[in-house]
C-alpha positions as CSV (number, residue, x, y, z in Angstrom):
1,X,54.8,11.2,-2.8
2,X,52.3,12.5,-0.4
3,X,50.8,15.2,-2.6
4,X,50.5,11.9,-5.2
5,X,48.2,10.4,-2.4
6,X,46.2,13.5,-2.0
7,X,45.7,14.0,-5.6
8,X,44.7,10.3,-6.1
9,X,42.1,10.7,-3.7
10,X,40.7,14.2,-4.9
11,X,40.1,12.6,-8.0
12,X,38.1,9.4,-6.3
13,X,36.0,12.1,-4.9
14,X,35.4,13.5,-7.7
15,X,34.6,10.2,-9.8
16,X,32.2,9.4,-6.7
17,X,30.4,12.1,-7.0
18,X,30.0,12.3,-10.6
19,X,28.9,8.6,-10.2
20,X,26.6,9.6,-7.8
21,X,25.1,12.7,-9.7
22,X,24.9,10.4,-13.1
23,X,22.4,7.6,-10.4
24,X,20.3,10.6,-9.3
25,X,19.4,11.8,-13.1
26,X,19.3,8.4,-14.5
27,X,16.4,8.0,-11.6
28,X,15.9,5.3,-8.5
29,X,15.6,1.3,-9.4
30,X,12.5,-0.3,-8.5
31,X,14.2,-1.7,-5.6
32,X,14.9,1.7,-4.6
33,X,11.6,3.0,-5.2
34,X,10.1,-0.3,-3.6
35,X,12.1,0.7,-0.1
36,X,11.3,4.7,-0.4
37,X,6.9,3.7,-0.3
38,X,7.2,1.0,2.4
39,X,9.4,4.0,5.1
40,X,7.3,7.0,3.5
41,X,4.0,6.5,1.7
42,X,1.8,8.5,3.9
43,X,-1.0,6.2,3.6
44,X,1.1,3.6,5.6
45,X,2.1,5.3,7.8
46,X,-1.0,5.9,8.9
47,X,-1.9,2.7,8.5
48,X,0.6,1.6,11.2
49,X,-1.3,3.3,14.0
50,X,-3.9,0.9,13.7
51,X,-1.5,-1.6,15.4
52,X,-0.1,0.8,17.9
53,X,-4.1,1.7,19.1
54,X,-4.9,-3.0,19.0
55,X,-1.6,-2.6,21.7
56,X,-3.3,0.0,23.9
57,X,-6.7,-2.5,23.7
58,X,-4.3,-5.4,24.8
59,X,-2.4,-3.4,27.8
60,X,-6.4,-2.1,28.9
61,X,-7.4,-5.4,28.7
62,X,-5.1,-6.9,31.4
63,X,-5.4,-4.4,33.6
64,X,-7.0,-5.6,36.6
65,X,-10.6,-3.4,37.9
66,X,-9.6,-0.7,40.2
67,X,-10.6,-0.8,44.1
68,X,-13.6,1.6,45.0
69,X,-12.7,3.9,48.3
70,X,-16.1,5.6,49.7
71,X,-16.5,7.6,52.9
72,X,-19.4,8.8,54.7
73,X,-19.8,10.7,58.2
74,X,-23.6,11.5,59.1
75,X,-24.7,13.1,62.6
76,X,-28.1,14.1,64.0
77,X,-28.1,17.6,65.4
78,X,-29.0,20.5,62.9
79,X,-28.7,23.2,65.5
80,X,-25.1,23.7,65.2
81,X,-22.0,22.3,63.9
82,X,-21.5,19.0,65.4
83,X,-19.9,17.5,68.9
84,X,-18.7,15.0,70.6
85,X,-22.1,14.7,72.5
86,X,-24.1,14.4,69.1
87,X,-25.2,11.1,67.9
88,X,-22.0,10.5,64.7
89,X,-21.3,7.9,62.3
90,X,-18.3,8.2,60.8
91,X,-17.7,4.9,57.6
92,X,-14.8,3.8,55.4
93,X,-14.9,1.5,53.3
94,X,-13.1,0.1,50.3
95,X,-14.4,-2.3,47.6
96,X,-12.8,-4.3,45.1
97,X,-14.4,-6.4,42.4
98,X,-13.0,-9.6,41.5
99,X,-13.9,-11.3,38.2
100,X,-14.4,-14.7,38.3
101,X,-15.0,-17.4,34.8
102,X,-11.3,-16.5,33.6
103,X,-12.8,-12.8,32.2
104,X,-9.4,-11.5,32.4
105,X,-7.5,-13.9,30.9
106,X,-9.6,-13.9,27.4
107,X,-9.7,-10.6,27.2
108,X,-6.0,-10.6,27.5
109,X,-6.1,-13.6,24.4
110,X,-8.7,-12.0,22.4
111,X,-6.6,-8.6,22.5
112,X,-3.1,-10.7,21.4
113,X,-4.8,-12.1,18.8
114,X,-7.0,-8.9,17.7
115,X,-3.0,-7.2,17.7
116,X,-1.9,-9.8,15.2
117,X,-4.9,-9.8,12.6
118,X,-4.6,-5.7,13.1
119,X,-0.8,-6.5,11.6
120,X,-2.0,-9.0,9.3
121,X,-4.6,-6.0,7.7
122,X,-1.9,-3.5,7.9
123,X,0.0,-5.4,5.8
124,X,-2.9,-6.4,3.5
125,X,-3.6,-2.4,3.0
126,X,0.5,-2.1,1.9
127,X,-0.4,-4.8,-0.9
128,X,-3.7,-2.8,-2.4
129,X,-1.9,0.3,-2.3
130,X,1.0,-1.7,-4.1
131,X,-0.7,-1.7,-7.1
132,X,-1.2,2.2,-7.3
133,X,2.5,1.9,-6.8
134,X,3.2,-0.6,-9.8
135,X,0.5,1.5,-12.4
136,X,2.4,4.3,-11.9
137,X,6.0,3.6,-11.6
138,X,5.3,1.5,-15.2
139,X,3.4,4.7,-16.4
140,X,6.7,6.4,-15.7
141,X,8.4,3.6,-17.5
142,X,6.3,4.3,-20.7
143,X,6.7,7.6,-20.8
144,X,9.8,7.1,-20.8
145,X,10.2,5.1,-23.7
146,X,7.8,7.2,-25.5
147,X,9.9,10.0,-25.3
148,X,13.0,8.8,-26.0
149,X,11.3,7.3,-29.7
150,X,9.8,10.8,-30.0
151,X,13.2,12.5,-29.8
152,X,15.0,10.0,-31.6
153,X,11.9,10.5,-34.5
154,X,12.4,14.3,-34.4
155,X,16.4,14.0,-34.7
156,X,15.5,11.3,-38.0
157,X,13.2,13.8,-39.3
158,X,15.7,16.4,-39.1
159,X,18.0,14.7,-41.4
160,X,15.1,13.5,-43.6
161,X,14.7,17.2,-43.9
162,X,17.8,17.9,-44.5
163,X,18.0,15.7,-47.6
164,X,14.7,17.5,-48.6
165,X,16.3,20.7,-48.1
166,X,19.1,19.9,-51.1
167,X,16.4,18.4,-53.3
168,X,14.7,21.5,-52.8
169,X,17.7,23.8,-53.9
170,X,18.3,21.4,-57.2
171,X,15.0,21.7,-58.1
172,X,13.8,17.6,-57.7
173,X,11.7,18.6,-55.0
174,X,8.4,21.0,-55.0
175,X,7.6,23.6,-52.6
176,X,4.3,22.2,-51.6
177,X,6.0,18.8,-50.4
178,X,8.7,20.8,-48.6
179,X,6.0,23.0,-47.1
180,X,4.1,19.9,-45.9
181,X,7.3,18.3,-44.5
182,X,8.4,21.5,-42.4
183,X,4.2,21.6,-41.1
184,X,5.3,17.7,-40.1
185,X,8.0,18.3,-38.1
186,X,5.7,20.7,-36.1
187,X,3.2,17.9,-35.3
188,X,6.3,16.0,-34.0
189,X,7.7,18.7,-31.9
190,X,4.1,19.3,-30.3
191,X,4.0,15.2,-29.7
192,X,7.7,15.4,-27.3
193,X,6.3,18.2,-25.6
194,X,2.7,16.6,-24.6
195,X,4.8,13.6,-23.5
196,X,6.9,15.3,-21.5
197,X,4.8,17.1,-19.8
198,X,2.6,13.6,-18.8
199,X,6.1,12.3,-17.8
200,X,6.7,15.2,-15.4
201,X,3.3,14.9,-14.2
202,X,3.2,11.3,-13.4
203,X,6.5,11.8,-11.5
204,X,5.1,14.3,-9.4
205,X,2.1,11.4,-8.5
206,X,4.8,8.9,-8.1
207,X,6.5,11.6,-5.5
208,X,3.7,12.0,-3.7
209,X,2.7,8.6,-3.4
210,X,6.5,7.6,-2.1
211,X,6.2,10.4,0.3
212,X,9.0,13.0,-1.5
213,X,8.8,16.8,-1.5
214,X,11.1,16.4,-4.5
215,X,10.8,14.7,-8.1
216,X,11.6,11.4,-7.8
217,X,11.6,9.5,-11.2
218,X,11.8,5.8,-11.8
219,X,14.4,4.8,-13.7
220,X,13.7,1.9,-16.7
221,X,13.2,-0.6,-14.9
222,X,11.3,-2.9,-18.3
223,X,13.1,-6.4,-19.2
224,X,11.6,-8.8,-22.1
225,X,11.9,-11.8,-20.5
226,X,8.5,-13.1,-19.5
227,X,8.0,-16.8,-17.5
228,X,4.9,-18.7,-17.4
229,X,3.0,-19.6,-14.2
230,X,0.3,-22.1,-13.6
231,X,-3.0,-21.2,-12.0
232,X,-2.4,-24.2,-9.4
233,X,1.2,-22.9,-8.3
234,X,-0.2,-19.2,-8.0
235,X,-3.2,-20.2,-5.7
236,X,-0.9,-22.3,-3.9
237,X,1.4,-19.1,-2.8
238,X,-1.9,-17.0,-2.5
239,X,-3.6,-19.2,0.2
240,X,0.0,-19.0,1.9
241,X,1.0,-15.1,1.5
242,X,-2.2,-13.5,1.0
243,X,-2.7,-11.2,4.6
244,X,-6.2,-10.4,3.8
245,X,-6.9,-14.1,4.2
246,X,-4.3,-14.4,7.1
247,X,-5.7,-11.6,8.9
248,X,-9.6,-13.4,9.0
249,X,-8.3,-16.5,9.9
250,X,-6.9,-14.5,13.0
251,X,-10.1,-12.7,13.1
252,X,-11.8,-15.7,13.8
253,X,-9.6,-17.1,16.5
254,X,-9.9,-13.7,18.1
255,X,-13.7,-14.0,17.6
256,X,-14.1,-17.5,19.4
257,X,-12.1,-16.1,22.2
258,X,-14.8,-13.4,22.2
259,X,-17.3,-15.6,22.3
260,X,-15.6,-17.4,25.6
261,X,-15.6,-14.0,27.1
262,X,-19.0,-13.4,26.9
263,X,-20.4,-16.7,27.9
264,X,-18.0,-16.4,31.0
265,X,-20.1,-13.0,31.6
266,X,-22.9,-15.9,33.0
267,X,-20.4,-16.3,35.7
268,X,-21.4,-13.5,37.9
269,X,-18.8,-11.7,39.6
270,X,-18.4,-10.9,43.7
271,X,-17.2,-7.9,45.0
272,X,-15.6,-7.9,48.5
273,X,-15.3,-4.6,51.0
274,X,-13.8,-3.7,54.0
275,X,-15.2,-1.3,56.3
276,X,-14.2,0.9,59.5
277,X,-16.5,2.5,61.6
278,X,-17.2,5.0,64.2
279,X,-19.9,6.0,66.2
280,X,-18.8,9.2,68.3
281,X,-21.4,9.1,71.4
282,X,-20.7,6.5,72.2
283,X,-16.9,6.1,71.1
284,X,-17.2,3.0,69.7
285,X,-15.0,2.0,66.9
286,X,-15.5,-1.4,64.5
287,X,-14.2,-3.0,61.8
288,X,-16.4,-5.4,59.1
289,X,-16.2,-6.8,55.6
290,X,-19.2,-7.6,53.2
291,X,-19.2,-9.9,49.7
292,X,-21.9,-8.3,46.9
293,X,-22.5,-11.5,44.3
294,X,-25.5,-10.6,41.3
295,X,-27.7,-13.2,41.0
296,X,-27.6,-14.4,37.7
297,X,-31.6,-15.7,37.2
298,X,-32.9,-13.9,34.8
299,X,-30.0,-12.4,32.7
300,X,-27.1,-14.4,31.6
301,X,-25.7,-12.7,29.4
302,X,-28.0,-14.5,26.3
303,X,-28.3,-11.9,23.9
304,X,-24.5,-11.0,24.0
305,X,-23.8,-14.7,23.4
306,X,-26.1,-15.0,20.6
307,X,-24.5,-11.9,19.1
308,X,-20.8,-13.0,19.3
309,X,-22.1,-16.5,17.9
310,X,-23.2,-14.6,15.0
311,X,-19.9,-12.3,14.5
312,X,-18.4,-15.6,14.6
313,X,-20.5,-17.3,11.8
314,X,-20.3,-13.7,9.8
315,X,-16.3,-14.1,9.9
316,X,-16.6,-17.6,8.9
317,X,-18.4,-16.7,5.7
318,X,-16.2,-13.3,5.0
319,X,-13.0,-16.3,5.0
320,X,-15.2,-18.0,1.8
321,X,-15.4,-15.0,0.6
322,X,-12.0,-14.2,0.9
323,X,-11.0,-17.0,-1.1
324,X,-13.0,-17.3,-3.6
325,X,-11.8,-13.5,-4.2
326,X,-8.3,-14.8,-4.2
327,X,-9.2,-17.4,-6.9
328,X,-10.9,-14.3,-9.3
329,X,-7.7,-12.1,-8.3
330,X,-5.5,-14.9,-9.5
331,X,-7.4,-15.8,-12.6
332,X,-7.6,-12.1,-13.6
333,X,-4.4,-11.1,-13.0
334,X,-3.2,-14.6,-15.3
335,X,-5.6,-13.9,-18.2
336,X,-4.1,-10.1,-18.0
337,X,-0.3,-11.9,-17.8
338,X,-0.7,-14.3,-20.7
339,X,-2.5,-11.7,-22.4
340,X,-0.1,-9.0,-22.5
341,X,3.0,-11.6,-23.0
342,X,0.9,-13.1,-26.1
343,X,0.7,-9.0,-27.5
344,X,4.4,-8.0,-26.8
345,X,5.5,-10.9,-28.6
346,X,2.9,-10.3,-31.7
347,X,4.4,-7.0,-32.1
348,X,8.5,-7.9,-30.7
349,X,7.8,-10.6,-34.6
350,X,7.1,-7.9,-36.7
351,X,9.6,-5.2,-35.5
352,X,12.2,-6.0,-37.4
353,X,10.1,-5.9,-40.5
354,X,9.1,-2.2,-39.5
355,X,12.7,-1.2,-38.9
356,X,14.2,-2.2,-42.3
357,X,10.2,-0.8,-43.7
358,X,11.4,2.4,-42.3
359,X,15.5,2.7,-43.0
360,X,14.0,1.7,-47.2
361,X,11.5,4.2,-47.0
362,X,14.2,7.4,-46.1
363,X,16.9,5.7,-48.4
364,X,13.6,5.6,-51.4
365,X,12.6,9.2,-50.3
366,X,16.6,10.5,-50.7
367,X,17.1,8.8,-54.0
368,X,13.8,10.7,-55.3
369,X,11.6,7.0,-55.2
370,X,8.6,7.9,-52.9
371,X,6.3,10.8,-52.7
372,X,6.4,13.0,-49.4
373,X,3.1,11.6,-48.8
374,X,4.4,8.1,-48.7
375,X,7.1,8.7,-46.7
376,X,5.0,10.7,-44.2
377,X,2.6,7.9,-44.3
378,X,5.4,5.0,-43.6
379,X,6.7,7.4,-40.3
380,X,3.5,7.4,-39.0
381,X,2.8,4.0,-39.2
382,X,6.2,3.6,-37.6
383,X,5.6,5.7,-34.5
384,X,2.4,4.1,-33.9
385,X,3.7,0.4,-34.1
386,X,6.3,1.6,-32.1
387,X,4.1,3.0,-29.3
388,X,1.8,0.3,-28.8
389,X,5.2,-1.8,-28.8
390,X,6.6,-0.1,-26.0
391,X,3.0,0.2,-24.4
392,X,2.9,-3.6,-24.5
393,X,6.5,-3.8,-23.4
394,X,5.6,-2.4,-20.3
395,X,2.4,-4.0,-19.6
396,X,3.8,-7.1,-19.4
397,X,6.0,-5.9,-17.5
398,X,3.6,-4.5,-15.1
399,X,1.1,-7.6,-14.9
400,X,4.4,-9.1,-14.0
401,X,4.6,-7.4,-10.7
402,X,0.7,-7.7,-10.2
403,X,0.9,-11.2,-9.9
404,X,2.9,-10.9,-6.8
405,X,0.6,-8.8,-5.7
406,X,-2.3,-11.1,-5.8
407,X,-0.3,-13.8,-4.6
408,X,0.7,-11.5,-1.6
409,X,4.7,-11.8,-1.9
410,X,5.4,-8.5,-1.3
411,X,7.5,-8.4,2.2
């Protein structure tokens, strides 16, 4: 009974990992793929630092000025070293600046919200390098298919030339046209190869850009089913997911806070000290405080305030800007969408028509009813139809996942 148990288990083992070795050559999901950019791309990573350097603005910007220490001992008596007969002065004192029109405190605000725009952009940069992401992972997907109807052509071509090769031997079949059908094959078998070799290519690209020191390819990831969206419903989701226009709006709250700061720079600050002091002849010890306050008469801080004013209008005008680039992003990326849907389904109608074009064309060519030439002729025309098919299959696909892009529904 118990080596039962321990056989039933080797052999779950066993079925996992062939499970698990089938996964890694059929390839990684998009999901999979999705979650491998966002923890590796290198480009976000970086990225993040951005955030981590807006933190060490917000932790300098509360920290409070630090007290100045100063000492000085003077004596009159060049002679010689000094004594307790010379005339001394021995001072210490210690400074410390206070600020006064609440400088701290919006420097501290303007720093939290600087942090959260610095977020906002970080995230906005993971969207634009998102559709890098989507080209190629959909390139991957083509070549894919591509292939796969190149190899599938070769093995049909193979049997057409098989049925050549008897027609050949009985005599119903010229040399010439069974030359030109073996110099056909060759054009196909040069055809796999060039697409295999832009398949491996764009997986390497696609590895790199997920952050893997090994091959990584997509797996088929393309489905037919296409919805519709509305220009109204997509600009609605834009103007509430889109970070590049969440991060300005944050811009500009940090940049009125700004503003605050430097028209509290008007408010001049004091700076209070405490001394002790000495004077040896006379062995006289003392203790006093002073308060330095600027004067602020001629300079309060005008051109600063006119320059934040300004940032604050040029932020303002980079949020129009902002949308009205959201509006051509959306109306782009629809025209593309409907596009592309209206194409796949053009060629999707006539497939069929091609298929049974094809399957007559062989059955004609065994039976001795079409020339070489017009079989040839009907196999090209197949493989081309076929490749823009597929082409279209997974552009539609791919405008697909644009438009979350551009409506910023990524995370």
């Amino acid at each position: 009974m118990q080596n039962r148990i321990i056989g039933f288990f080797i052999v779950i083992v066993f079925v996992l990992l062939g499970v698990g070795a089938l996964s890694a050559e059929d390839g990684i999901n998009l999901e999979q793929s999705l979650s491998a950019f966002y923890s590796n791309n290198y480009d976000i990573l970086i990225s993040k630092y951005e955030i981590d350097k807006a933190q060490a603005d917000y932790i300098a910007a509360r920290l409070i000025p630090n007290p100045n220490l100063s000492f000085n001992y003077s004596f009159i008596g060049l002679k010689g070293f000094p004594s307790t007969t010379d005339n001394t002065q021995t001072t210490l004192r210690v400074d410390q600046l206070i600020e006064l029109g609440g400088k701290r405190g919006l420097r501290s605000d303007f720093a939290s919200v600087t942090i959260e725009a610095v977020k906002l952009t970080q995230k906005d940069t993971v969207r634009l390098l998102l559709i890098g992401f989507y080209t190629l992972f959909f390139n991957i997907n083509a070549d894919i298919l591509n292939a796969e109807l190149a190899k599938e052509e070769l093995k049909r071509f193979d049997r057409t030339l098989e049925i050549a090769d008897r027609r050949f031997r009985a005599g119903f079949l010229s040399y010439v046209d069974y030359a030109k059908l073996k110099i056909a094959r060759i054009d196909l078998e040069n055809n796999l190869s060039t697409l295999q070799a832009q398949m491996n290519n764009d997986i390497e690209q696609f590895s790199f850009l997920l952050g893997s020191s090994t091959p990584l390819k997509p797996s088929l990831s393309v489905r037919e089913d296409f919805s519709g969206n509305t220009e109204d419903d997509l600009l609605q989701r834009a103007y509430q997911y889109r970070f590049d226009l969440l991060s300005i709006e944050k811009q500009i709250n940090a940049s009125e806070f700004n503003k605050q700061l430097a028209q509290s720079q008007a408010v001049p600050d004091i700076t209070v000290g405490l001394e002790f002091e000495t004077v040896e002849g006379w062995n006289n010890p003392s203790i006093g405080f002073g308060i330095s306050i600027p004067l602020p008469i001629f300079n309060r801080n005008q051109g600063e305030i006119a320059r934040r004013q300004a940032e604050l209008y040029q932020l303002q005008a980079e949020r129009d800007k902002v949308k009205r680039q959201i509006v051509s992003d959306i109306r782009q990326a629809l025209n593309n969408y409907s596009s592309s849907i209206h194409i796949f389904e053009s060629y999707k109608s006539r497939k069929s028509d091609l298929d049974d074009l094809k399957a007559r064309s062989e059955k004609a060519f065994s039976l001795g009813g079409i020339t070489i030439l017009d079989l040839l002729d009907t196999e090209k025309t197949y493989r081309d139809f076929m490749t823009k098919y597929n082409q279209a299959l997974v552009q539609g696909n791919l405008n697909r996942e644009l438009l979350k892009v551009y409506t910023g529904e990524i995370l």
